[in-house]
C-alpha positions as CSV (number, residue, x, y, z in Angstrom):
1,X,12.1,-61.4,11.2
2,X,9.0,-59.4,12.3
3,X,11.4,-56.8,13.3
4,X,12.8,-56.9,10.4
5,X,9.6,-56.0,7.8
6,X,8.7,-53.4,10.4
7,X,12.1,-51.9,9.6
8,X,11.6,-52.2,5.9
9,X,8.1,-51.4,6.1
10,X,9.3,-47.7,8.1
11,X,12.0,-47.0,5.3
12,X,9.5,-47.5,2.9
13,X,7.3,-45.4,4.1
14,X,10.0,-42.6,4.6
15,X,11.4,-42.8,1.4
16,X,8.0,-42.6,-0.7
17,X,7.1,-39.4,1.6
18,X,10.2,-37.6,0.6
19,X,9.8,-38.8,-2.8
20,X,6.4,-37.3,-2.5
21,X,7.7,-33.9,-0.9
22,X,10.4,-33.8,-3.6
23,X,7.8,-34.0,-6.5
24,X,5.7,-31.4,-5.0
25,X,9.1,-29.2,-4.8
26,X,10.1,-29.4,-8.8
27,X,7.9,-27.2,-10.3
28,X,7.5,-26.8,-14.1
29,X,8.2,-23.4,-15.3
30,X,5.9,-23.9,-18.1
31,X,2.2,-25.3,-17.8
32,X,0.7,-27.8,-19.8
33,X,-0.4,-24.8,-22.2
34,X,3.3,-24.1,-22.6
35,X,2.5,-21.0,-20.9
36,X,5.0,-19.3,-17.8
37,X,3.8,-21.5,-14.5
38,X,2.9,-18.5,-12.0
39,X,3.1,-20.6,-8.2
40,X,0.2,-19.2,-7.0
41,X,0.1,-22.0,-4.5
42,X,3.3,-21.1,-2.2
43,X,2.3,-17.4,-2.7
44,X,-0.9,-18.3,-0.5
45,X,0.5,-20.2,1.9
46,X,3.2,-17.4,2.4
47,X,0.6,-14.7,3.2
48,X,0.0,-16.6,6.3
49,X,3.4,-17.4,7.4
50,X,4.8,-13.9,6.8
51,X,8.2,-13.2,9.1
52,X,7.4,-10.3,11.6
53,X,10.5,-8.8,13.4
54,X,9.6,-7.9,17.1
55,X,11.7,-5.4,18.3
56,X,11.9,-4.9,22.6
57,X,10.7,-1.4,23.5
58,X,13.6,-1.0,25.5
59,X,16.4,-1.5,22.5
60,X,14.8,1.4,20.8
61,X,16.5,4.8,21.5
62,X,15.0,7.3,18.8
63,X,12.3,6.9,16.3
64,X,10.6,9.4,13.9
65,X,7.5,8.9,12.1
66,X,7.5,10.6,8.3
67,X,5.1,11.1,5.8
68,X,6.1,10.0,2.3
69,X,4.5,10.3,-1.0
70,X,4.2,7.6,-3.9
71,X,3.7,9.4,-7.2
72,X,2.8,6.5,-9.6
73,X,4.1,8.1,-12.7
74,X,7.5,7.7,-11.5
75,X,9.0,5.1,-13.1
76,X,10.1,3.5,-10.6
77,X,6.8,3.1,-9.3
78,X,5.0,2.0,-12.6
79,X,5.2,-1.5,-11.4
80,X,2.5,-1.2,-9.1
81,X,0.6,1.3,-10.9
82,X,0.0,-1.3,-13.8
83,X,-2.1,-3.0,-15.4
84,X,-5.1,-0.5,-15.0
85,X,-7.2,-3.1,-16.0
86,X,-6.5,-6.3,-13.7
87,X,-5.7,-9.9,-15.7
88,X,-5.6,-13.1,-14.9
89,X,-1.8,-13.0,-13.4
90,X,-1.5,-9.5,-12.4
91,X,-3.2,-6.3,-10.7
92,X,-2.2,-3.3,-9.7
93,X,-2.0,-2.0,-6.2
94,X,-5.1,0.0,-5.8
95,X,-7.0,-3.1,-7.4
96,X,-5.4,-5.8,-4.2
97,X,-6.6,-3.2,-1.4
98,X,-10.0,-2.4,-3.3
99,X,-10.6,-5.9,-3.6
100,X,-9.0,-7.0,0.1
101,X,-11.5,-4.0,0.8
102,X,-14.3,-4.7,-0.7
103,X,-14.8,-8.3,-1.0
104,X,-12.8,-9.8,2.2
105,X,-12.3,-8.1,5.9
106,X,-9.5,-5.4,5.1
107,X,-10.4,-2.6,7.3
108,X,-10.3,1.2,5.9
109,X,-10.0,4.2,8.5
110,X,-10.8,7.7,8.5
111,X,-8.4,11.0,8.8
112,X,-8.5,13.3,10.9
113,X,-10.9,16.1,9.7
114,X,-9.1,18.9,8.3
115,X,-5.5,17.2,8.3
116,X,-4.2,13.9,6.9
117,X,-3.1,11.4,9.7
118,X,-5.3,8.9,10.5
119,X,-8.0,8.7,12.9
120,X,-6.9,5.3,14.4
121,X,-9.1,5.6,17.4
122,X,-12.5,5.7,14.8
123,X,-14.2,2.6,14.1
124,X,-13.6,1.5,11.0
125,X,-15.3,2.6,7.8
126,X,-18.4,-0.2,7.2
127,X,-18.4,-1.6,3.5
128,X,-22.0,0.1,3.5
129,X,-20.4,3.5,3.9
130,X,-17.3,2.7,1.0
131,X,-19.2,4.2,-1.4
132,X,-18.9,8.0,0.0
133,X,-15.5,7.4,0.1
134,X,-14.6,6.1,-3.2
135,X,-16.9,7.8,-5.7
136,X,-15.7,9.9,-8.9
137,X,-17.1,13.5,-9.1
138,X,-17.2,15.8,-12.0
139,X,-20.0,18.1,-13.4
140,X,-22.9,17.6,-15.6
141,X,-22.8,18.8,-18.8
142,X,-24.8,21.9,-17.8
143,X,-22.1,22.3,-15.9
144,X,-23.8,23.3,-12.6
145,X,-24.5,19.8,-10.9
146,X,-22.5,17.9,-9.5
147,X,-22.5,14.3,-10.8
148,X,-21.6,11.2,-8.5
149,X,-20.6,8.0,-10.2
150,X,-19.7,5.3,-6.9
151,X,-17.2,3.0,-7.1
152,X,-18.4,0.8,-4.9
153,X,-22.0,-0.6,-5.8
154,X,-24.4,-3.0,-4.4
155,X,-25.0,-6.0,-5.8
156,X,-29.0,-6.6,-6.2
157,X,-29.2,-10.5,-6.2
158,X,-26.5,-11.1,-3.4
159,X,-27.4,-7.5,-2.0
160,X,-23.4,-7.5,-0.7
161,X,-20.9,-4.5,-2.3
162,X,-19.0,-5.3,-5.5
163,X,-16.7,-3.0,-7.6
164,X,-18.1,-1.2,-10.3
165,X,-16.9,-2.6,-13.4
166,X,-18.3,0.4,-15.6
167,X,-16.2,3.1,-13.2
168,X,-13.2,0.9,-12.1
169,X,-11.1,2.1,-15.4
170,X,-11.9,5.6,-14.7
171,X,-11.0,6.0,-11.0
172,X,-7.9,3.6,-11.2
173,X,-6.5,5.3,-14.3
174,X,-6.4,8.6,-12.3
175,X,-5.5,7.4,-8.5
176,X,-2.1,8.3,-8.9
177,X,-0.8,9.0,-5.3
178,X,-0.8,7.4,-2.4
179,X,0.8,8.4,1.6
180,X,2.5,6.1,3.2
181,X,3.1,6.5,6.9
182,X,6.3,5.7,7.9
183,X,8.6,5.5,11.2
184,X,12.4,5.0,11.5
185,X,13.8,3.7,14.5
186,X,17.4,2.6,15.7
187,X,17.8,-0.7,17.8
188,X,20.4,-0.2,20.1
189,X,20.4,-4.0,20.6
190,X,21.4,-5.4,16.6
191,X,23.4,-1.1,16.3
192,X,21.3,-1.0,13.2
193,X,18.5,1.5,11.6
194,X,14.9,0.4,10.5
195,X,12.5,1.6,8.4
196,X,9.1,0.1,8.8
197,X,5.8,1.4,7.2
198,X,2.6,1.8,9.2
199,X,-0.2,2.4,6.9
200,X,-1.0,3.7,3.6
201,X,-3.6,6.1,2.4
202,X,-5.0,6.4,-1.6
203,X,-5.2,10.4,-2.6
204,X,-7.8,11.3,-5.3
205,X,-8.4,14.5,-6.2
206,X,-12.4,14.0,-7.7
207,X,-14.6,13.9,-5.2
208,X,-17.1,16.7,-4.2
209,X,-15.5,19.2,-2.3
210,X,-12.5,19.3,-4.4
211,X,-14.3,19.5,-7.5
212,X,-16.6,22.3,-5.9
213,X,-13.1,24.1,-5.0
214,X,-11.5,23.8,-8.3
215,X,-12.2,27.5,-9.6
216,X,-10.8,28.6,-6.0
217,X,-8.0,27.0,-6.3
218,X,-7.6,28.3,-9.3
219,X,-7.1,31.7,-7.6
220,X,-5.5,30.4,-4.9
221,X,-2.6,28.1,-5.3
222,X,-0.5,29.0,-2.3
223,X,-0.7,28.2,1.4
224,X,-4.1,27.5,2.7
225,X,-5.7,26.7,-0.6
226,X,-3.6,23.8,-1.7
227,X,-3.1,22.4,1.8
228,X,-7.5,22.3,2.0
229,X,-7.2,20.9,-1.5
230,X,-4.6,18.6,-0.8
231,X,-5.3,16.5,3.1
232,X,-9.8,16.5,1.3
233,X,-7.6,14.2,-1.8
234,X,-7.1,11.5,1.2
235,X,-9.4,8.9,0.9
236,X,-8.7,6.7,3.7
237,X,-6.2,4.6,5.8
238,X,-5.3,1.5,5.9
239,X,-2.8,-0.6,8.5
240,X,0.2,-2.1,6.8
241,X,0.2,-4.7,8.9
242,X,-3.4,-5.9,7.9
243,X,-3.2,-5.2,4.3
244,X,0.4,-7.6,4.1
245,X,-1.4,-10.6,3.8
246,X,-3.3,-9.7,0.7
247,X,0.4,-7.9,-0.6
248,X,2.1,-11.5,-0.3
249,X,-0.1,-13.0,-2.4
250,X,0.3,-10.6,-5.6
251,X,3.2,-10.8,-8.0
252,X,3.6,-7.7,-9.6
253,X,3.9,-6.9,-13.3
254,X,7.5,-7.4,-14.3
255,X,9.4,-4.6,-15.7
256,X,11.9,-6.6,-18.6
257,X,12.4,-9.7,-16.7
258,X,9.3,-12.2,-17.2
259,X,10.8,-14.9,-14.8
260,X,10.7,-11.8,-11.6
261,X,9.2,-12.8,-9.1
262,X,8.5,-9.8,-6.6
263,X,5.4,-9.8,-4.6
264,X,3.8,-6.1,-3.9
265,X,5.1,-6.9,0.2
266,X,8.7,-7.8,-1.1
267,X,7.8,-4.1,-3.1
268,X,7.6,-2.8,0.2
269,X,9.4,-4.5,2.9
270,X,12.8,-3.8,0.3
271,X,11.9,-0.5,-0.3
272,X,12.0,-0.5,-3.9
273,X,9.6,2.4,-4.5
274,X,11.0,6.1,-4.9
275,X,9.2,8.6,-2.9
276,X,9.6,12.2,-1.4
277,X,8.8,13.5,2.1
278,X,5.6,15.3,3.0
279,X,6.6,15.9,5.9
280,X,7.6,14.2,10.0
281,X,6.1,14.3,13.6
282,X,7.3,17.6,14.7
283,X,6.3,20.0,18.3
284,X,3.9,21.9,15.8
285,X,2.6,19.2,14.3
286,X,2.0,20.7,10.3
287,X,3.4,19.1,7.8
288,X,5.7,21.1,5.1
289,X,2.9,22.8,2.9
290,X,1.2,24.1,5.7
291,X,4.1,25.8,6.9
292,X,5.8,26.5,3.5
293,X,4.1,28.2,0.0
294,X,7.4,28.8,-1.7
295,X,8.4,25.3,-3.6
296,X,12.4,26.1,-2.5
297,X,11.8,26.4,1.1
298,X,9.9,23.0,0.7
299,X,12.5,20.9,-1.3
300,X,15.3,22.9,1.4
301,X,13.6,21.1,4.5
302,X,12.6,17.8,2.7
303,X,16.7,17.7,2.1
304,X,17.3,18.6,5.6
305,X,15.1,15.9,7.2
306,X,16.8,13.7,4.8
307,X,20.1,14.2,5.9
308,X,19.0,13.7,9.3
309,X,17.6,10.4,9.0
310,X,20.8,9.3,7.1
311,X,23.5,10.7,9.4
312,X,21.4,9.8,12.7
313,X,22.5,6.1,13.1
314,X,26.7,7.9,13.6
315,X,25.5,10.8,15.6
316,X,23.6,8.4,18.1
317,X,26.9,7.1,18.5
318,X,28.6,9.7,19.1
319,X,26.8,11.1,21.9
């Protein structure tokens, strides 16, 4: 008889956990406002159970690393460009690695001086320091100062860095490119291609020595000039890797479907986003506009290097 109840009592037991599990499952689409149910609660336990693919150094037989750019006025890209403004539900890409940035651990790097790759082997930039790095520049309205607005500020009470509400609008509205570090490998062992991106870098054009440079530019517009113009626009790097975490927890804005529900790492991990090539790790190690002024010559090797990386995967296997 004992034996008995303690059977009884087990099932019980069982049964009201699954009943429990299966209520915590159904989720309503609409909350008690009648508003769309965003599950903010599985998108945070996600970010620390995300899937990483390791791949045995000795299945890979040929890699490249490429440069891409994100233009955010493609449409394609709009998702993550929007809203400028961040909401309750939604932010945009620069706002999840400003704020991973400047209110949690996310670690920014440095480039190289006078290039664009990052500087890996730096320490990283301290949150004391993220204010020379993102800061808006224009000039005065004598026109012959310089005029700084940061847009990262310290907080008087808690004395810890915040983002500027008063300069977030302007600086978001205009950062409009980003780089995104890329290599593509092929894994012998599954006979399949990968694409996998490394780190990601914001460009932004206003800041002091651009803005000093503008009238030589001006002048200037070919070779040497828009490559200075171009590798002073990146701000900083950050590692993919590290910034996933904060990626997987943002939905982004839907584009006609209200019920999508695509995080900014599904954005990336799918490669969903358009971009075109700056450039790949080559023997002279310069990218395409420092090789290149005329914009045919460019868009003729940026085809090339495509085709490559498209037909590589059959001529591996024919060799």
């Amino acid at each position: 008889m004992k034996k008995f109840n303690l059977v009884y009592i087990f099932v019980c037991v069982a049964l009201s956990v699954i009943n429990a599990q299966n209520k915590e499952e159904v989720l309503p689409f609409f909350d008690k406002s009648g508003r769309v149910a965003l599950q903010t609660t599985e998108m945070k336990s996600l970010a620390d159970t995300i899937a990483v693919v390791n791949h045995r150094r000795d299945d890979i037989v040929w890699s490249r690393i490429v440069y891409r750019i994100l233009d955010m006025r493609e449409k394609q890209n709009s998702q993550v460009y929007f809203p400028i403004t961040p909401t309750e539900k939604y932010k945009s890409l620069f706002r999840v690695i400003l704020e991973a940035t400047v209110n949690d651990t996310l670690k920014p790097y440095e480039k190289k001086e006078f290039d664009i790759q990052p500087f890996w082997d730096k320490e990283p930039i301290c949150k004391d320091k993220l204010s020379d790095f993102y800061v808006i520049c224009d000039w005065d309205s004598t026109n012959t100062k310089i005029r700084k607005t940061p847009l990262v500020v310290n907080n008087k009470i808690t004395n810890k860095p915040e983002i500027s509400s008063y300069a977030y609008a302007d600086y978001a509205g205009k950062q409009l490119k980003y780089i995104v570090q890329e290599i593509v490998f092929f894994n012998k062992h599954y006979s399949k291609m990968y694409t996998k991106v490394i780190a990601i870098a914001p460009i932004y054009i206003y800041n002091e020595t651009n803005v000093t440079n503008m009238n030589v530019l001006g002048t200037n517009k070919t070779g040497e000039g828009i490559w200075n113009f171009f590798q002073n626009s990146v701000v900083c790097w950050y590692l993919y890797d590290e910034l996933r975490p904060y990626l997987a927890k943002q939905l982004i804005i839907p584009n006609g479907n209200e019920n999508q529900r695509i995080t900014f790492d599904d954005f990336f991990s799918q490669r969903l986003y358009y971009s075109y090539l700056l450039g790949d790790s080559n023997m002279f190690d310069k990218m395409f506009l420092q090789t290149y002024s005329n914009p045919v010559d460019i868009r003729r090797e940026q085809l090339r290097i495509e085709y490559e990386l498209m037909n590589i995967e059959q001529d591996i296997w024919e060799q």
